[in-house]
N, C-alpha and C positions, 0 to 999 in steps of 0.2 A: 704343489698340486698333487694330486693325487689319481692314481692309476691303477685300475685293474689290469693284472698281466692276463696275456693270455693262458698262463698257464693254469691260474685261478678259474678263468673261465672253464676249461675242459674239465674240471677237478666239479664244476657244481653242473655241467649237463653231465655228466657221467653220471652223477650220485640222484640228478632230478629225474632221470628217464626210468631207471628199474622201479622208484619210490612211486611212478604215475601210474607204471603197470601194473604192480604189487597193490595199488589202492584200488584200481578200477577193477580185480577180482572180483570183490562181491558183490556190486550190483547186480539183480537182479533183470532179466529180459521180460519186457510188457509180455505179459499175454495178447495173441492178437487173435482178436474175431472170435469172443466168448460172447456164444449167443446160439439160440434154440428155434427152430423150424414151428410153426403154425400149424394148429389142428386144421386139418382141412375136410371140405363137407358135411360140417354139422348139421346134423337134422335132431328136434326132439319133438317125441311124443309124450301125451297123457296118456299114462294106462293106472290102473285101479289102486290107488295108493302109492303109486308113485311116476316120477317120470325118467324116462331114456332117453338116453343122451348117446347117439353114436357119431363119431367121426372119425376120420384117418387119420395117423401120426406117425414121425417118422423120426426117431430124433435117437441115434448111434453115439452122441458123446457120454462119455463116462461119467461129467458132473449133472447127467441128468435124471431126476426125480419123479417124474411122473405128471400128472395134468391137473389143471385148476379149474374149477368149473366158475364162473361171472353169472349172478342172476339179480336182475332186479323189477319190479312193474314200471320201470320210466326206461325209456328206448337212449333219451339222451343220458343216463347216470351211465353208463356203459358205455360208449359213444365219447364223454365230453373229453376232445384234446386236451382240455386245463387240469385234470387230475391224472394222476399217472397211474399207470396200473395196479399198483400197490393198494392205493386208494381206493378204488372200483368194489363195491359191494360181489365178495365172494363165497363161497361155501368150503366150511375146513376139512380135515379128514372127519369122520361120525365120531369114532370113537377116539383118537387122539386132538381131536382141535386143532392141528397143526396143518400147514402146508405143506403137500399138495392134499388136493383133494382125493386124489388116487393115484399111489403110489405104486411104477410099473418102472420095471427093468429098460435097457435102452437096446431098442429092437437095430437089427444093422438091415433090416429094408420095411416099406411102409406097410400097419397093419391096421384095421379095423378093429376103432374099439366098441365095446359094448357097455355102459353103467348104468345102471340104476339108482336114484338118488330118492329116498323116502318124503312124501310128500312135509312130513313132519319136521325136516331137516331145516338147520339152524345155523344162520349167516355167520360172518365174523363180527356182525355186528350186535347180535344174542337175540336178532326177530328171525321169524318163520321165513324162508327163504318162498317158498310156493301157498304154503296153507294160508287160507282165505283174502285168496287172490283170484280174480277170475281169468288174469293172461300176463304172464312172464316173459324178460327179452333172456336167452343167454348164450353167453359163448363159453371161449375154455381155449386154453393157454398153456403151453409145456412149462414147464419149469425147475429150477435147480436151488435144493437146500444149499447147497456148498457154495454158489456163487451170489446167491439170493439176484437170480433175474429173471425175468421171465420173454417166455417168445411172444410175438406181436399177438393181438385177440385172432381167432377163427374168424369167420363169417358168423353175423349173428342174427339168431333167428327167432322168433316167438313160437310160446307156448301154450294154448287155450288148455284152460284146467275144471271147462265141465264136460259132462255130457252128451 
């Protein structure tokens, strides 16, 4: 029969124990709680070729990028739980196409923004975001290039674009 001695034993916990904590170095620790605060108070108005868009925002982390602006003529495309925000008809930057739609530093308390978006402006989807529409829903959403996430929609509101 055959027998491990003890002495064998204390020979492989010796040599197992340094070799589990020399291996679990480099794991990496989750990130926890990556995630960006909500434009709040959005109002927008029509004004002569284009429209404004202000709300408050407050958003002090370092992977963040600026706001997203959501617009579309159907109250439910914006709205529907089943697509995920990604998906949601948005507006890019004008002259880079990329997100966000306005690219702003990360304030460390909340500030009121002001944008104007040219009526002529041009979805991610390559249609007229406002031009020959006669009432827009939108909201706007912080968001981070470097993590690719975004903070939950604003409050959303509509746009009358005559008259």
């Amino acid at each position: 029969m055959y027998r491990i001695r003890i002495f064998d034993m204390r020979k492989i916990i010796v040599l197992f124990l340094p070799m589990m904590f020399l291996l679990s170095c480099g794991i990496d620790v989750p990130e926890l709680n990556v995630s960006l605060r909500p434009p709040m108070g959005l109002s927008v108005k029509y004004i002569t070729n284009s429209v404004r868009i202000e709300f408050w925002g407050f958003n002090d982390e370092d992977y963040f990028s600026g706001y997203v602006v959501f617009v579309s003529d159907r109250y439910n495309e914006i709205v529907d739980p089943v697509k995920s925000i990604s998906e949601k008809p948005k507006i890019p930057d004008l002259n880079t196409r990329q997100l966000p739609t306005f690219s702003v530093l990360p304030e460390s308390r909340p500030k009121l923004y002001i944008f104007e978006i040219p009526l002529d402006a041009i979805d991610d989807r390559g249609s007229y975001a406002f031009l020959g529409r006669i009432e827009c829903y939108v909201a706007v959403a912080a968001y981070s290039v470097s993590k690719k996430i975004f903070s939950p929609l604003s409050n959303i509101t509509n746009v009358v674009l005559t008259n």
